[in-house]
N, C-alpha and C positions, 0 to 999 in steps of 0.2 A: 409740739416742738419736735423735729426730726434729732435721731440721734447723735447725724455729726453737730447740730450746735448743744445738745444736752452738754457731750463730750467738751466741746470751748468753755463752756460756762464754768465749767469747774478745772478748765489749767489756764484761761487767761484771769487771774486773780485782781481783786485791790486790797488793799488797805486803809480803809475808811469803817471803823469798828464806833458802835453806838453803847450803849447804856444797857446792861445787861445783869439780872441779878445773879448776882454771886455770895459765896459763907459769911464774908465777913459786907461791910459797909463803911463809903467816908461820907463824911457833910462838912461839907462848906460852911466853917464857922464867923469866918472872915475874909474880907480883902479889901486891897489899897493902892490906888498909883502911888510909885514911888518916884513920879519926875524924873526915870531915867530910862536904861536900861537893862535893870535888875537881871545883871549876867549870870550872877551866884549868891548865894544864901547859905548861910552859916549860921549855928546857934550856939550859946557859950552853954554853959552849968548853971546859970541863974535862969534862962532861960532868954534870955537878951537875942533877938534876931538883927543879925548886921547882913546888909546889901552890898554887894561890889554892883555898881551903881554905870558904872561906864566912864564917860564923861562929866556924869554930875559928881563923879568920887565915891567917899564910903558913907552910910547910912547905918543908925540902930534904931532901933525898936522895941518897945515892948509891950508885953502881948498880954491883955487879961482872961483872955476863954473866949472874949467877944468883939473884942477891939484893940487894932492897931493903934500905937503912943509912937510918932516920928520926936526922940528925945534928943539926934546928933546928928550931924553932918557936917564933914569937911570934902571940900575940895583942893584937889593937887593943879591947882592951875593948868589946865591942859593936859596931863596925863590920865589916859584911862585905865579904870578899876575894872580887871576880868576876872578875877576869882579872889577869896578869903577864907581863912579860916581863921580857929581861934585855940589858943594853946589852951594846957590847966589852967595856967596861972590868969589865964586873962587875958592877956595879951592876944591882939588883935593882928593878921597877916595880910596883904594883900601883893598879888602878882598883878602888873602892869604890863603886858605885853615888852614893847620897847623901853618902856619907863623904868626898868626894874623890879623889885620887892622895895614895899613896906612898911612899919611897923608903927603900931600905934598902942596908946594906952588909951582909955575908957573909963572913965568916973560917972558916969550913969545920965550925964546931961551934955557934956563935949567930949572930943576926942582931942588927942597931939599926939602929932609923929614925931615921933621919936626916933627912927634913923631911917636910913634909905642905902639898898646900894642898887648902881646901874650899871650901865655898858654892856647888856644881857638882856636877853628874849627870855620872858617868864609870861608862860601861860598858863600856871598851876603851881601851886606851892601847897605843903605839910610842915608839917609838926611833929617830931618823934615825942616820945614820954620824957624823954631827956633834956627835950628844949632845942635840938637840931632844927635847923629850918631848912629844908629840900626843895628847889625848884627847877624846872624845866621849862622849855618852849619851843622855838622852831630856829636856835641857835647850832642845836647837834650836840649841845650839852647838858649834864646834868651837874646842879651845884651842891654843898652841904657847905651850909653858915651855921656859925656861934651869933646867939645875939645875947647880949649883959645888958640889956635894958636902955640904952639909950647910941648904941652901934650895934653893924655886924660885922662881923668878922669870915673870909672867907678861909674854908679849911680844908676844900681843896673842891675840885673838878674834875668830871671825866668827857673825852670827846669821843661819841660814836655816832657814827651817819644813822642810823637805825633808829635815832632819835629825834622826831619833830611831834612833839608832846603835843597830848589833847586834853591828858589829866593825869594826875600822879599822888600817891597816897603811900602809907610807910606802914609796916607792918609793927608786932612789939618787941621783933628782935633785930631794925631798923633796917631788914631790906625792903626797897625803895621797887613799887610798882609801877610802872608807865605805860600810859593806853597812849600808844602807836596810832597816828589816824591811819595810814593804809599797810601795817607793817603787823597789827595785832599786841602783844604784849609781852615786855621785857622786864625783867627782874635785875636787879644789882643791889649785892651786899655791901654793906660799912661798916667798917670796923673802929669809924672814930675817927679816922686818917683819912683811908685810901678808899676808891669805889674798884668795885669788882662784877662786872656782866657774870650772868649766872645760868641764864635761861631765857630765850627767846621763843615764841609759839606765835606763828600768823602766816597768811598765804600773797601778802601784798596785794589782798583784794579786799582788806577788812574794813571797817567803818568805823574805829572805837573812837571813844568820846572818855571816857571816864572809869576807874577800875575803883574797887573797894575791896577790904579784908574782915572775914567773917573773926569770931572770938576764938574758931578753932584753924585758923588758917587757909578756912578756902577762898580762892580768888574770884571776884567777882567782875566782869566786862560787861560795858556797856558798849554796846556794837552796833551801834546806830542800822543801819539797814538792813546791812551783812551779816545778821547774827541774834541782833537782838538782845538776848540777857545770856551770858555765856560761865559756867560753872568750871571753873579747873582745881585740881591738886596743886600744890609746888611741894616739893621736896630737898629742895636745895642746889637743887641741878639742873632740873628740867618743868617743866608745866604740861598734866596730862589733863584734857579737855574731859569732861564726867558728862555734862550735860548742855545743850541750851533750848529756849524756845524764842522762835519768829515771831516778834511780835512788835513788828514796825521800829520806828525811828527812837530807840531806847538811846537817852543823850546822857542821862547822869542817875544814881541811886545811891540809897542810904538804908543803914541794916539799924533797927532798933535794936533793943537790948536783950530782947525776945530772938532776933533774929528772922524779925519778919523783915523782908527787902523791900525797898518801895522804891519805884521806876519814875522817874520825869520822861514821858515818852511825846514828845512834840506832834508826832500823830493822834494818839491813842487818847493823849491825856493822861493821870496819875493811876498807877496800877499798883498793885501789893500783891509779893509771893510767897509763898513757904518754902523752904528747900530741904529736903531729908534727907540729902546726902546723896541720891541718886537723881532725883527729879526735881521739878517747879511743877508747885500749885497755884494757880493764879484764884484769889482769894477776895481781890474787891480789884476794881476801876469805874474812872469817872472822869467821862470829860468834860473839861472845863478849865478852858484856860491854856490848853496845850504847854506845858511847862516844857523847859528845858534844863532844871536845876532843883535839888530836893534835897533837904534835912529834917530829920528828924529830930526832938527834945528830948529830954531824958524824964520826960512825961506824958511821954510818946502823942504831942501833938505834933503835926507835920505840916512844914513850910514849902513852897514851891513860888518859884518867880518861873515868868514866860518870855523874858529875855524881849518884852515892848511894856516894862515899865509897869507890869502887878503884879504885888506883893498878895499871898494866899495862903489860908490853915484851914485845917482839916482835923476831926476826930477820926480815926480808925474805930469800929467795934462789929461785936460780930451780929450777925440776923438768924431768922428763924426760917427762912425761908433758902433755896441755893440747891448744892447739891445734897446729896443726902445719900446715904447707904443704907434700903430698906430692906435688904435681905442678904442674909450671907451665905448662903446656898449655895454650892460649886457647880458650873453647869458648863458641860463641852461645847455648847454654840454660842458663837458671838452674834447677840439681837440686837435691833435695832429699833422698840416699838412704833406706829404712829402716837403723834401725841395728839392729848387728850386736853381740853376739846378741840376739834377741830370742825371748821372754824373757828379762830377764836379770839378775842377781845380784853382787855390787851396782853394776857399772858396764858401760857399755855405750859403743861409739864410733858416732856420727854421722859420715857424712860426707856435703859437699854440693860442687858445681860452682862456683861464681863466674864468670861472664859477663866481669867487668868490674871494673877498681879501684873500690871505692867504700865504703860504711859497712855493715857488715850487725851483724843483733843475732840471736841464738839462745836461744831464752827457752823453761822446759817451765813446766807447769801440769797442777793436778790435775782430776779430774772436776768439781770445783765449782767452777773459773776461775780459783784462788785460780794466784799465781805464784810459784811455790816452789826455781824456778834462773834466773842468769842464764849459760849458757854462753860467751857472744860478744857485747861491743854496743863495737863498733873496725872500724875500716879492715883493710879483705883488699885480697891483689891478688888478680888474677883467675887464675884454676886451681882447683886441688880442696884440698879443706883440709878436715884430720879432728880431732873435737876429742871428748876423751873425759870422759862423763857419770858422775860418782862420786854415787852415790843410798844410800849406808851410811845416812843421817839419813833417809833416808826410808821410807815404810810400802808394804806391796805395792798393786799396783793397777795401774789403769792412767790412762798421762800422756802427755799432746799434748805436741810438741817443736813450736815453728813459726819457722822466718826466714823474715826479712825484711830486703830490697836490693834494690836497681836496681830500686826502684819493682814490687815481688810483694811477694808471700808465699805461704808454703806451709807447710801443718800436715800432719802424720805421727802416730801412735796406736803406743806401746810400751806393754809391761807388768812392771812390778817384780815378781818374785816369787821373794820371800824363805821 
């Protein structure tokens, strides 16, 4: 290969990433058509999965470890169901695009709506701990309702242009987060009354889809193209950006109770991260199904719908196998070993040096640039760390491995052969 195409191969990129062993592991324990469009997926405290369904309306489920129970459904005559969620108490939410919000109760075999308000673009709706219900959409406004169980009450609105909502989520001291699709991400406080802009952060070239709030307050973006999983501060005033990693078409996530993150990434498939405060580990992925929507249980089993109608769960746990840190040794050169074996069938272990703590990523690709694993994009310390390449989904040939840290890079040349 002459060097000006080595040099293409590695700046015209894809994003078409395979099956790659990583710390932890998911398995597919179950799935289901749900006759719709399974836009979003929500889970209560019982453990109960509800569907915003589309046009077929709202759906619930439950779930033994092994199989899906379809135990309810209603439909809103013609209105379509884009997102849900579900209060403490039970209570069930849904935003309707043009249809408005709403609300239902659930007795474990049907459902009844129990109010509705409209004349509003809702493309996301929350739940504060207080019972507030928050929604947004591509109206240029944001709402806060009272609901007493069988109405809502509106308690007031704000109108900013800056607003044409992709998702929206509430924090525990009820400021109101909103992923911006090309505008990035705004904050407003409530006080009960009144809304109040607080913090705007984005370049009007963002991608966002959906935000979340860790248990100590940091913000979490889903940035679709532009971004990928993006890490900020808020402070009350402003949003300072800490971290993110590229890693395709990241559409929606959800933080277990641990604080592990888990990505719907419509490219990539279902991915899991760790976050330390400075970095992402990416920790397990798996495609199947390409999701676009992800919740998590408070038994930390994981639902994902793909927005064409299937419903999927998933165990998280950890493996024996992945990266590993086999020496902590401090050493001034950053290495890059060949791996061993080489040639090799179907998995092979890399191992490299680390210099220094800091962020490295391990990425392979095929002869035509395309990028077909992510092995490593998280914080090391510094020492030697071997991480092992599972290539079963892949075809023989040969594939550049290259990291990148502490400001290098280095590419290596192995060959599959199957």
């Amino acid at each position: 290969m002459k060097k000006s195409a080595l040099l293409l191969l590695f700046v015209f990129l894809g994003y078409n990433l395979v099956y790659c062993q990583l710390p932890h592991t998911f398995t597919n324990t179950a799935a289901i058509n749900v006759d719709g469009q399974a836009y979003d997926v929500a889970v209560s405290s019982d453990g109960t999965v509800f569907i915003a369904n589309g046009y077929d309306g709202l759906r619930a489920y439950t779930f033994d470890g092994t199989t899906f129970t379809n135990t309810a459904h209603i439909n809103l005559d013609g209105i379509e169901i884009l997102a849900v969620t579900v209060s403490f108490d039970g209570s069930v939410f849904t935003a309707s695009g043009d249809g408005g919000i709403h609300a239902f109760t659930y007795n474990g075999n049907s459902f009844t709506n129990t109010a509705s308000a409209q004349g509003f673009h809702a493309k996301d709706i929350a739940v504060s701990a207080d019972g507030t219900v928050f929604t947004a959409g591509e109206s240029s406004r944001l709402y806060a309702f009272s609901y007493n169980g069988s109405s809502f009450n509106k308690i007031t609105e704000i109108l900013n242009y800056d607003i044409y909502a992709t998702g929206l989520t509430v924090s525990s001291d009820n400021t109101v987060f909103i992923a911006i699709e090309s505008n990035g991400l705004i904050a407003f406080s409530f006080d009960g009354s009144t809304f109040s802009k607080t913090a705007n952060i984005g370049d009007g070239e963002s991608d966002a889809h959906s935000v979340i709030v860790s248990s100590d307050g940091t913000v979490f973006l889903s940035n679709g193209d532009a971004g990928g999983l993006c890490a900020y501060t808020y402070d009350g005033v402003s949003f300072t950006q800490i971290t993110q990693t590229d890693i395709g078409r990241t559409i929606d996530a959800a933080i277990s109770s641990d604080g592990t993150i888990f990505l719907a990434n419509s490219n990539n498939g279902l991915r899991a991260y760790t976050f330390d405060g400075s970095g992402f580990t990416n920790t397990a992925n798996i495609e199947d199904g390409y999701p676009i929507s992800v919740a998590v249980s408070s038994s930390g089993t994981i639902f994902t719908t793909n927005g064409g109608g299937l419903l999927s769960a998933y165990t998280y746990s950890g493996s024996t196998a992945g990266i590993e840190q086999i020496d902590s040794e401090l050493f001034t050169d950053f290495v890059l070993q060949q791996n061993y074996p080489n040639p090799f069938n179907p998995a092979t272990k890399i191992t490299f040096q680390a210099a220094k703590n800091d962020h490295y990523s391990l990425q392979v690709y095929n002869m035509s640039g395309q990028k077909v694993a992510v092995l490593l994009d998280g914080h090391c310390q510094a020492g030697t760390h071997q991480v092992l390449f599972d290539a079963r989904n892949l075809s023989s040939g040969t594939y550049f491995y290259r990291l990148d840290g502490g400001g290098t890079s280095v590419i290596k040349k192995m060959i599959l052969l199957k």
